[in-house]
C-alpha positions in Angstrom: 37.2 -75.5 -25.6 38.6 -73.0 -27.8 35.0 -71.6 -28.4 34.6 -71.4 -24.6 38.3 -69.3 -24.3 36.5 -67.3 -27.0 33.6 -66.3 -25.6 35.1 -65.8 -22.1 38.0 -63.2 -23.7 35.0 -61.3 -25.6 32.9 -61.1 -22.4 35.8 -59.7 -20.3 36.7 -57.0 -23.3 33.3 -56.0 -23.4 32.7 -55.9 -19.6 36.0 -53.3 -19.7 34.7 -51.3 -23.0 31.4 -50.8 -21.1 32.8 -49.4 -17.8 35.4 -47.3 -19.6 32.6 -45.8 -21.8 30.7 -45.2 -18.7 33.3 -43.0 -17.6 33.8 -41.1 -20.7 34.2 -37.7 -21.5 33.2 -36.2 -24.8 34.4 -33.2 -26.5 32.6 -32.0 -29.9 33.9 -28.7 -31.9 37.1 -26.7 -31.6 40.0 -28.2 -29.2 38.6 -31.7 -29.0 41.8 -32.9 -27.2 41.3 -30.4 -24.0 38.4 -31.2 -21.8 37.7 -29.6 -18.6 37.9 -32.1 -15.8 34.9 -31.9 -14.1 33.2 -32.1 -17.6 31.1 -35.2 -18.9 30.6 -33.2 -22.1 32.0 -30.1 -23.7 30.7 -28.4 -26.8 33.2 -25.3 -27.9 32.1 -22.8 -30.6 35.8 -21.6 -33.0 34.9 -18.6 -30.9 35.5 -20.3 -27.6 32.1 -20.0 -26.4 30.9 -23.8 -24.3 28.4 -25.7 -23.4 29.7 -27.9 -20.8 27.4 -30.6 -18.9 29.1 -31.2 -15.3 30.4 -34.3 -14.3 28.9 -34.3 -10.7 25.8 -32.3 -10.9 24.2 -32.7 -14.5 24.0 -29.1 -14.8 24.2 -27.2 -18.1 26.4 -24.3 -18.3 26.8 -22.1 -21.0 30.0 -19.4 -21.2 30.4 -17.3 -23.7 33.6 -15.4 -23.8 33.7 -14.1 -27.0 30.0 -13.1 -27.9 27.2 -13.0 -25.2 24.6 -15.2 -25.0 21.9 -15.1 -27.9 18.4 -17.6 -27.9 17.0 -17.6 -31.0 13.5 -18.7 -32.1 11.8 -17.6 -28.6 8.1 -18.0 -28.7 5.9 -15.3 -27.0 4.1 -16.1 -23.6 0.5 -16.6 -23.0 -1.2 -15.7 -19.6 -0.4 -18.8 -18.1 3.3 -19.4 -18.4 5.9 -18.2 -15.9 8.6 -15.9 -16.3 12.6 -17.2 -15.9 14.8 -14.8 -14.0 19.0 -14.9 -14.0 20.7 -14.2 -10.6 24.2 -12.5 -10.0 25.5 -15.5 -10.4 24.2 -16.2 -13.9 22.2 -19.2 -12.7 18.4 -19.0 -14.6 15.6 -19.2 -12.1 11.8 -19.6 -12.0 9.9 -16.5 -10.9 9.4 -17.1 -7.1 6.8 -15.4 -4.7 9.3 -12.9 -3.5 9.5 -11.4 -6.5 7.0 -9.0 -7.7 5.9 -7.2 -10.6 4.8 -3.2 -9.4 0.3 -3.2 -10.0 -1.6 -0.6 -9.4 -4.5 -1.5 -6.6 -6.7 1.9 -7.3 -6.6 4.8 -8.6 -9.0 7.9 -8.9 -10.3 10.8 -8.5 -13.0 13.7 -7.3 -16.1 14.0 -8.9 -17.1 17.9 -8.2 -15.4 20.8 -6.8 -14.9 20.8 -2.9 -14.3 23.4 -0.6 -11.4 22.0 1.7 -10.7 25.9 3.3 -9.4 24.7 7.2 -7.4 27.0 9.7 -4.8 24.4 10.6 -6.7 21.0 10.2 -6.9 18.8 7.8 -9.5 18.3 5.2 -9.8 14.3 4.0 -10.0 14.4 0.3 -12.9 13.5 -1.5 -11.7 10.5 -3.7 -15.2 9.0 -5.2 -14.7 8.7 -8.8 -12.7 5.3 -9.3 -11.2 4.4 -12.6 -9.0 1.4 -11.0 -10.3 -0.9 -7.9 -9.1 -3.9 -6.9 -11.6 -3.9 -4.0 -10.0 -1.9 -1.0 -10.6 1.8 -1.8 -14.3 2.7 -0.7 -15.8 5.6 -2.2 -18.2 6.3 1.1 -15.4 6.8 3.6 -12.6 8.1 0.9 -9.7 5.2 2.0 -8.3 2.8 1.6 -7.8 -0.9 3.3 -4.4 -2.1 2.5 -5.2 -6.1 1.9 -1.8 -7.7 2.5 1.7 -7.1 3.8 4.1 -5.2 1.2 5.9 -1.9 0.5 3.3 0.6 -1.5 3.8 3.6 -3.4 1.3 6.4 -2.6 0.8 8.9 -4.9 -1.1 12.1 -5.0 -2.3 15.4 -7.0 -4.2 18.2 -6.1 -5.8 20.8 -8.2 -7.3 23.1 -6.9 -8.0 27.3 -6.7 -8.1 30.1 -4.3 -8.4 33.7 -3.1 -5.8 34.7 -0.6 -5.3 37.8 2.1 -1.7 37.9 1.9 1.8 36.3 0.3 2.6 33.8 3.3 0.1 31.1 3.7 1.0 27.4 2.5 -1.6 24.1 1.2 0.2 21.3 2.2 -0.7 17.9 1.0 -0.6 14.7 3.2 -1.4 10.9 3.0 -2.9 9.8 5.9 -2.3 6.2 7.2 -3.5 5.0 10.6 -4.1 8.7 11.3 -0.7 9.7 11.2 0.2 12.3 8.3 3.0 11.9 6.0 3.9 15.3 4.2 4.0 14.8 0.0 4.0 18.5 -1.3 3.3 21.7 -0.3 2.6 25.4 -2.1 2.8 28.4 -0.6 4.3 31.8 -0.3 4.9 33.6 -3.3 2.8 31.4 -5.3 0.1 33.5 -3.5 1.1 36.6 -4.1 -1.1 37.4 -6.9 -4.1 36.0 -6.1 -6.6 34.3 -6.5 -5.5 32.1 -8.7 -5.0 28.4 -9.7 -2.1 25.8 -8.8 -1.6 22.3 -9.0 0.9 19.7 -6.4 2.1 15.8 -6.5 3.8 13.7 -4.5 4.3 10.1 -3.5 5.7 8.2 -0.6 6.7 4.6 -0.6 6.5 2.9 2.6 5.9 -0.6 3.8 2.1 -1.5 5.3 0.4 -4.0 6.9 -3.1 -5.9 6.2 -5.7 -3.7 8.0 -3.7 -0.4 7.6 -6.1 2.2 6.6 -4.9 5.1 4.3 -6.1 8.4 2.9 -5.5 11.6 0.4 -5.6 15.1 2.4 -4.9 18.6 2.4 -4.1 21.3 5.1 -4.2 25.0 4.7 -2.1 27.1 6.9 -0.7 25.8 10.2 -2.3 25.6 13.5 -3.8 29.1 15.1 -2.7 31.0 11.7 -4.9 34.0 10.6 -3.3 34.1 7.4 -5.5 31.4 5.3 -6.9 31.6 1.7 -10.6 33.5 1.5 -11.2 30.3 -0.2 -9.6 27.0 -1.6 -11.3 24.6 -3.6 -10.1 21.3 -5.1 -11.2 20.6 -8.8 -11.9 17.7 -10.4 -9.6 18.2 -13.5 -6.2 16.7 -12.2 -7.0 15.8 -8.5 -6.0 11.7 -8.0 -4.7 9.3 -5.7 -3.2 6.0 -6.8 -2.2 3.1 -5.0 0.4 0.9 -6.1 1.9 -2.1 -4.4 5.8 -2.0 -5.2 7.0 -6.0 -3.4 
């Protein structure tokens, strides 16, 4: 009977040991008597940096106070692996698809000299010499096909020389999307005044585009009706480019 009472009492006592564990918390390092209450475990540097696990969620936290946050031992990434990203709140994150890492989609630039003298309209750039293509630029119209939705940075430079009649007349350079011009640079004025000569512009717009949008590199020499244009202006090869990049 005794051995019965025994067994009984140690059952009981180990029924109670086992739940109360279950409910534990644990706290390892410095201060091992103060334990945050929605902790399960607590691990506190003498600095006062933690690593606490929470009670409801699981979730690892790290605060450091004192010293910031070091990882030690990192190895480097191959091709395949992903990239980890820390919000505003601290809270580490896989890369997602709304994130995006700037790539340029094409860029070149004009294989000969080209005579791009207008009176007021403008003169599509010949871009045929393509160092970067992912596919969308096409050398036998001179554009560009945007291929899907994003915000792209345009950029562009022109080279190019020229005679001139007088101090007052202007190259502007444009991209072109949908047949609507966006100004990027211009030169003009006394940058003629002791012609002929040879000058160089760049500029870049970042705007958002759609699949389908169709873009372009051009140049304009004096405005509409104007009688006072260059003799001649040519864009060289030497520094002329347009480059596509796709920002988000």
């Amino acid at each position: 009977m005794k051995k019965h009472i025994y067994f009984l009492t140690s059952l009981i006592a180990l029924i109670w040991l086992g739940g109360t564990l279950a409910h534990a918390q644990m706290k390892i390092g410095a201060n091992p008597g103060i334990i945050g209450s929605l902790s399960n475990l607590e691990v506190e540097a003498t600095n006062g940096n933690k690593t606490v696990v929470d009670k409801a969620t699981g979730a690892v936290s790290i605060t450091a106070t004192a010293d910031p946050l070091k990882l030690v031992g990192l190895q480097p990434a191959t091709g395949s692996e992903t990239a980890l990203l820390i919000d505003g709140n601290g809270v580490v994150k896989k890369q997602g698809t709304t994130i995006s890492i700037p790539t340029v989609r094409a860029s070149g630039g004009t294989s000969a000299n080209f005579d791009a003298t207008s009176l007021g309209s403008l003169r599509k750039t010949p871009i045929n010499t393509m160092s970067l293509n992912d596919g969308g630029f096409s050398t036998n119209t001179n554009s560009y096909t945007i291929a899907t939705n994003g915000i792209y940075m345009i950029s562009g430079v022109i080279s190019f020389n020229y005679t001139t009649q007088n101090n007052t007349v202007a190259i502007t350079a444009y991209v072109v999307v949908n047949n609507t011009s966006i100004k990027i640079n211009d030169v003009g004025g006394a940058s003629y005044a002791n012609g002929p000569g040879k000058a160089v512009m760049s500029g870049s717009v970042t705007i958002p585009l759609n699949a389908g949008d169709i873009l372009y590199l051009a140049t304009q020499s004096c405005g509409p009706n104007s009688t006072a244009c260059p003799q001649t202006y040519t864009i060289t090869p030497d520094l002329t480019n347009l480059t596509i990049t796709k920002m988000l």
